[in-house]
MARMI-776770 format. One record per residue (C-alpha): y, z, x; residue in three letters; residue number from 1. Coordinates in steps of 0.5 Angstrom, whole numbers, padded with zeros to 4 digits. Layout:
! residues N
Y, Z, X, ala, NUM
...
This chain:
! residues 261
0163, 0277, 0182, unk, 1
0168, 0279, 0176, unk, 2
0172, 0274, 0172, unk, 3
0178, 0276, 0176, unk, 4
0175, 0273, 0182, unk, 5
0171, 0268, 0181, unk, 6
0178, 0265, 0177, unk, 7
0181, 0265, 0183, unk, 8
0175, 0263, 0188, unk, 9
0173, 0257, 0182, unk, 10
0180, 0253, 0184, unk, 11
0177, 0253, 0192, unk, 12
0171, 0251, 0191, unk, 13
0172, 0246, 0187, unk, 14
0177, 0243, 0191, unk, 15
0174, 0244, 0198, unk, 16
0168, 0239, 0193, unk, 17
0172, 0234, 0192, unk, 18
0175, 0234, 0199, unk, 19
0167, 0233, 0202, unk, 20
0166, 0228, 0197, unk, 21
0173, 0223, 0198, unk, 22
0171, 0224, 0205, unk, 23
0165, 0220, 0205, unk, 24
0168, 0215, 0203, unk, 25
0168, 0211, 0211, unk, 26
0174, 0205, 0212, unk, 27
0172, 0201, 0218, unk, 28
0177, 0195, 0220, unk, 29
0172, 0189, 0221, unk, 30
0175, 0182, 0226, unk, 31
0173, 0175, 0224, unk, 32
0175, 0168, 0225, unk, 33
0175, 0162, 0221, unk, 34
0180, 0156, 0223, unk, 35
0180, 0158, 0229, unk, 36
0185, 0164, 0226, unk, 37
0183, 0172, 0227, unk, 38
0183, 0177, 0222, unk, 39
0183, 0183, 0219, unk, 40
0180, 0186, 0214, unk, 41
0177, 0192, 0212, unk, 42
0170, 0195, 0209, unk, 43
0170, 0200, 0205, unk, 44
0163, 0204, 0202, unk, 45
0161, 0211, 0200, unk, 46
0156, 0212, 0207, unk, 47
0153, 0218, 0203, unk, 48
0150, 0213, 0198, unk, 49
0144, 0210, 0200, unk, 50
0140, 0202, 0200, unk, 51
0144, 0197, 0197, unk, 52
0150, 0196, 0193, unk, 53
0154, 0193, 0189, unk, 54
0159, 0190, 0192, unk, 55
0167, 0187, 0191, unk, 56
0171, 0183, 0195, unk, 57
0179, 0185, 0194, unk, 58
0184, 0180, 0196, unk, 59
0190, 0182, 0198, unk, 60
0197, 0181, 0194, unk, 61
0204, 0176, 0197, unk, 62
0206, 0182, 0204, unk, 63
0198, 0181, 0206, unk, 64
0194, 0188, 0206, unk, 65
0197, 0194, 0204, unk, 66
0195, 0200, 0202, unk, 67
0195, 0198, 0195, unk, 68
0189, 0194, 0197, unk, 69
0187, 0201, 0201, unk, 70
0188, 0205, 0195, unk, 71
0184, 0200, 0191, unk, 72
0178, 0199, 0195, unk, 73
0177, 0207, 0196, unk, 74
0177, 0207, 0188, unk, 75
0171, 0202, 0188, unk, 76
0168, 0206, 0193, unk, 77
0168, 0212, 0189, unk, 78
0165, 0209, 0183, unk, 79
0159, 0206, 0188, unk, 80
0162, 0200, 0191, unk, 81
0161, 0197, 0197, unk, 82
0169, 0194, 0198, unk, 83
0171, 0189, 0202, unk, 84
0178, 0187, 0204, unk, 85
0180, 0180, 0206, unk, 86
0186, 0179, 0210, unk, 87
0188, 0172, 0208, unk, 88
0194, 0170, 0213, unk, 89
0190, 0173, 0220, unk, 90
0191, 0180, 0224, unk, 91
0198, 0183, 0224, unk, 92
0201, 0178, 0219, unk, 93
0204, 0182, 0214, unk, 94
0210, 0179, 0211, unk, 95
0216, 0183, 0206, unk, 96
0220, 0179, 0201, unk, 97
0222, 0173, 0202, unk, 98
0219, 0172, 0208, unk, 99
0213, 0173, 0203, unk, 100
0213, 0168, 0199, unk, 101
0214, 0163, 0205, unk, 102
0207, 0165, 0207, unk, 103
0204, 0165, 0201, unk, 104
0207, 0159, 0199, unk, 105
0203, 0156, 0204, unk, 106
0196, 0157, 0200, unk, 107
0199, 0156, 0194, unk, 108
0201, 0148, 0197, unk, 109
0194, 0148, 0200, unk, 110
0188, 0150, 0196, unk, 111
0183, 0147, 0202, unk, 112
0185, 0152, 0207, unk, 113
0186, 0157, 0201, unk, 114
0179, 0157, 0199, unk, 115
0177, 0157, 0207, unk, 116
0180, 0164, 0208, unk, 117
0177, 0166, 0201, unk, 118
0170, 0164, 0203, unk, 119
0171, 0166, 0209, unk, 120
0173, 0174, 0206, unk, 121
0166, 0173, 0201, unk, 122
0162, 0172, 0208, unk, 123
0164, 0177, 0211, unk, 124
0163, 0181, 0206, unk, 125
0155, 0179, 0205, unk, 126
0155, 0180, 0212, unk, 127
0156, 0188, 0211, unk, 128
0149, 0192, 0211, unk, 129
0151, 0195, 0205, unk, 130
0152, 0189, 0200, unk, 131
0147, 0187, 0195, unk, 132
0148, 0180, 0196, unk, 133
0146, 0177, 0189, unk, 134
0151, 0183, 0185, unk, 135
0157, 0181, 0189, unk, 136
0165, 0180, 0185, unk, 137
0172, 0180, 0187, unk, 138
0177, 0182, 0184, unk, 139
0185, 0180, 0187, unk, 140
0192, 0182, 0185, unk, 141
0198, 0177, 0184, unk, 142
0198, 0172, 0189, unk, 143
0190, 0175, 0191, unk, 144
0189, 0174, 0183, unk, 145
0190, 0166, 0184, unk, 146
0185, 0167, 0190, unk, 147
0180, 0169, 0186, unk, 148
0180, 0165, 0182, unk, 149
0180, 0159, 0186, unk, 150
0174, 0163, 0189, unk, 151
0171, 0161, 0183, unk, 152
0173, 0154, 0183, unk, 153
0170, 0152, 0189, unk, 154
0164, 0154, 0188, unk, 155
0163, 0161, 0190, unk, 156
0157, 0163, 0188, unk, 157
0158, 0171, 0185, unk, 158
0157, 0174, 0178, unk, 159
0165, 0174, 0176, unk, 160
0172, 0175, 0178, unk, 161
0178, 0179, 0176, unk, 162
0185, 0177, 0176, unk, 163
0190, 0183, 0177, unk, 164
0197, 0179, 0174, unk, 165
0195, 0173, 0178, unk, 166
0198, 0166, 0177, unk, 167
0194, 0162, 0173, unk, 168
0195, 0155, 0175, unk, 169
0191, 0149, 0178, unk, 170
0192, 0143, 0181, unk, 171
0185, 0140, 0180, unk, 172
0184, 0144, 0173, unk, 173
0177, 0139, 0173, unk, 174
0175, 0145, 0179, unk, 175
0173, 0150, 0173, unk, 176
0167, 0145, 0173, unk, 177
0165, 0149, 0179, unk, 178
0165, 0157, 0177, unk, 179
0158, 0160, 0176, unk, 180
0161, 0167, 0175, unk, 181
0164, 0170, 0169, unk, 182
0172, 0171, 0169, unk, 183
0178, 0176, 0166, unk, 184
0184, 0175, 0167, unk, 185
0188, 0181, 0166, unk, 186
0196, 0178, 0164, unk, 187
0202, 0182, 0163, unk, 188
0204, 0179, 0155, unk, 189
0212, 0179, 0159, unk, 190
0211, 0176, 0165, unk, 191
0216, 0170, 0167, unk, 192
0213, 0169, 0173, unk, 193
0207, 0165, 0169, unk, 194
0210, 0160, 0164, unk, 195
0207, 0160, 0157, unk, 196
0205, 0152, 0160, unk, 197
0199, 0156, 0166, unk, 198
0196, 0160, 0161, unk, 199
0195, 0154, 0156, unk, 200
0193, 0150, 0162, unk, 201
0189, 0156, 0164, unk, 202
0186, 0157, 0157, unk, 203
0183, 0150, 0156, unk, 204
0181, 0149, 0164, unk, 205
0176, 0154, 0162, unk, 206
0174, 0153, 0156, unk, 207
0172, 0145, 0157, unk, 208
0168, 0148, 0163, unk, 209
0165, 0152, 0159, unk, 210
0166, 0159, 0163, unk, 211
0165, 0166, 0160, unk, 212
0171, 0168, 0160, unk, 213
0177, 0173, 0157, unk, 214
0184, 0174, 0158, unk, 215
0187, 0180, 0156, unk, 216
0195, 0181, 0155, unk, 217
0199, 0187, 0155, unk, 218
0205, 0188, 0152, unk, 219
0211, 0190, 0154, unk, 220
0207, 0189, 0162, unk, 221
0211, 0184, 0167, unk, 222
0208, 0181, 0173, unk, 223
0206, 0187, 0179, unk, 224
0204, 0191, 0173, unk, 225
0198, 0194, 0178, unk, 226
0204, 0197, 0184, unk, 227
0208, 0203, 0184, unk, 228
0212, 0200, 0189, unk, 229
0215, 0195, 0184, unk, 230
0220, 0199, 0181, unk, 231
0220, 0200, 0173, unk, 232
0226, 0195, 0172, unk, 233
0222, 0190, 0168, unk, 234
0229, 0186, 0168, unk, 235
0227, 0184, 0175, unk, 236
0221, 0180, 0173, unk, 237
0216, 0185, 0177, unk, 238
0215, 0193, 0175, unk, 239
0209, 0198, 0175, unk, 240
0207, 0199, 0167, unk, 241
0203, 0205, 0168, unk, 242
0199, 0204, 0161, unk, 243
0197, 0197, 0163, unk, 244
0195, 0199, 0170, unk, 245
0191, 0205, 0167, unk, 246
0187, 0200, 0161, unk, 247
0186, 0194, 0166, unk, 248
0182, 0198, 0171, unk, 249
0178, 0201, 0165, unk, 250
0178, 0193, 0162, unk, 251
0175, 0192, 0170, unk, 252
0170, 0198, 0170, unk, 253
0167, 0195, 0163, unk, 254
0167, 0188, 0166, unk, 255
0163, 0191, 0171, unk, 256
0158, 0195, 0167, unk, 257
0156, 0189, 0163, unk, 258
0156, 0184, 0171, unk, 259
0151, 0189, 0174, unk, 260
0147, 0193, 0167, unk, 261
């Protein structure tokens, strides 16, 4: 084959490669029940990866399962993952704003019932045949980012947690007694949604329990810094900052690769 030939074969090959490899990657809906309430999540592997796997839990951000979680979960499955994506409100509950914040709002007010969905999420993650069950984190992104954390305050047992621009607070900060797992918070430095006063609290609930722990804060990065779909007016309070969204996942991989070494 002349060089002429192959330049213009290379291209088709390797695109035809690429397509065969991101067609591994298989999403499955799963239903469950907790509370008496059906949801849907989705499991999400790379089915030509063979035994178990190291696996992450994703909760979902205010509107429920979007295709950012989508896009997300596939991103992980690429790297060798085997994803869950929670639904925390039920099936087909799918709020926009404002109606999102009402609904969020009714987790954040109940810490009870949010760990009970949260756990619930976790189970069914386990449940999947794929999931080694002694290497398993979650990761969330804004109103999820508070559910992970509250995951690990209720005693979950997993190797650690990521908060995507989450909030920070806690109601009973005494809870981070109970975290067995290692923390990244990962925080837009211009945020206003999350007041100086929650990192502090944040800062100090993790430090008197003794968690290993690490905030990172990017400058110039507003809530929602992860989600194109937020804009880039970061006079809004909530807009896409490309770099922040590109040096979190990487801040995220290297916290895996230290979980799982």
């Amino acid at each position: 084959m002349n060089a002429t030939l192959l330049s213009r074969f290379l291209p088709c090959l390797f695109f035809v490669l690429n397509v065969a490899l991101r067609a591994a990657v298989v999403t499955t809906p799963i239903e469950y029940t907790t509370g008496g309430i059906t949801c849907e999540g989705l499991h999400v592997v790379d089915s030509s990866r063979s035994g178990k796997l190291p696996s992450v839990l994703i909760i979902h951000q205010w509107t429920g399962v979007s295709d950012n979680e989508k896009m997300r979960a596939r991103m992980l499955a690429e790297l060798g993952y085997n994803v869950f994506v929670a639904d925390i409100y039920g099936k087909g509950i799918r709020p926009q704003p404002p109606e999102a914040g009402k609904e969020a709002g009714k987790y954040k007010t109940d810490r009870k019932l949010y760990r009970e969905r949260l756990l619930a999420g976790l189970d069914q993650l386990r449940k999947t045949s794929q999931a080694d069950t002694a290497q398993v984190v979650a990761i969330g992104y804004c109103f999820g980012g508070t559910g992970v954390l509250e995951l690990a305050r209720s005693g979950a047992v997993i190797k650690g947690v990521v908060s995507f621009h989450g909030g920070l607070d806690s109601p009973t900060p005494t809870d981070g007694k109970n975290i067995k797992g290692k923390v990244l918070a990962l925080h837009g430095a211009d945020d206003p949604f999350v007041p100086a006063k929650d990192l502090a609290a944040f800062e100090q609930e993790m430090k008197d329990a003794g968690v290993d722990y690490k905030l990172v804060q990017y400058p110039g990065a507003v809530h929602a810094f992860t989600q194109k779909a937020a804009g880039n007016d970061n006079s809004k309070g909530a807009a896409y900052n490309e770099a922040a969204d590109k040096a979190s996942w990487e801040e995220m991989k290297a916290f895996f690769d230290r979980l799982f070494k």
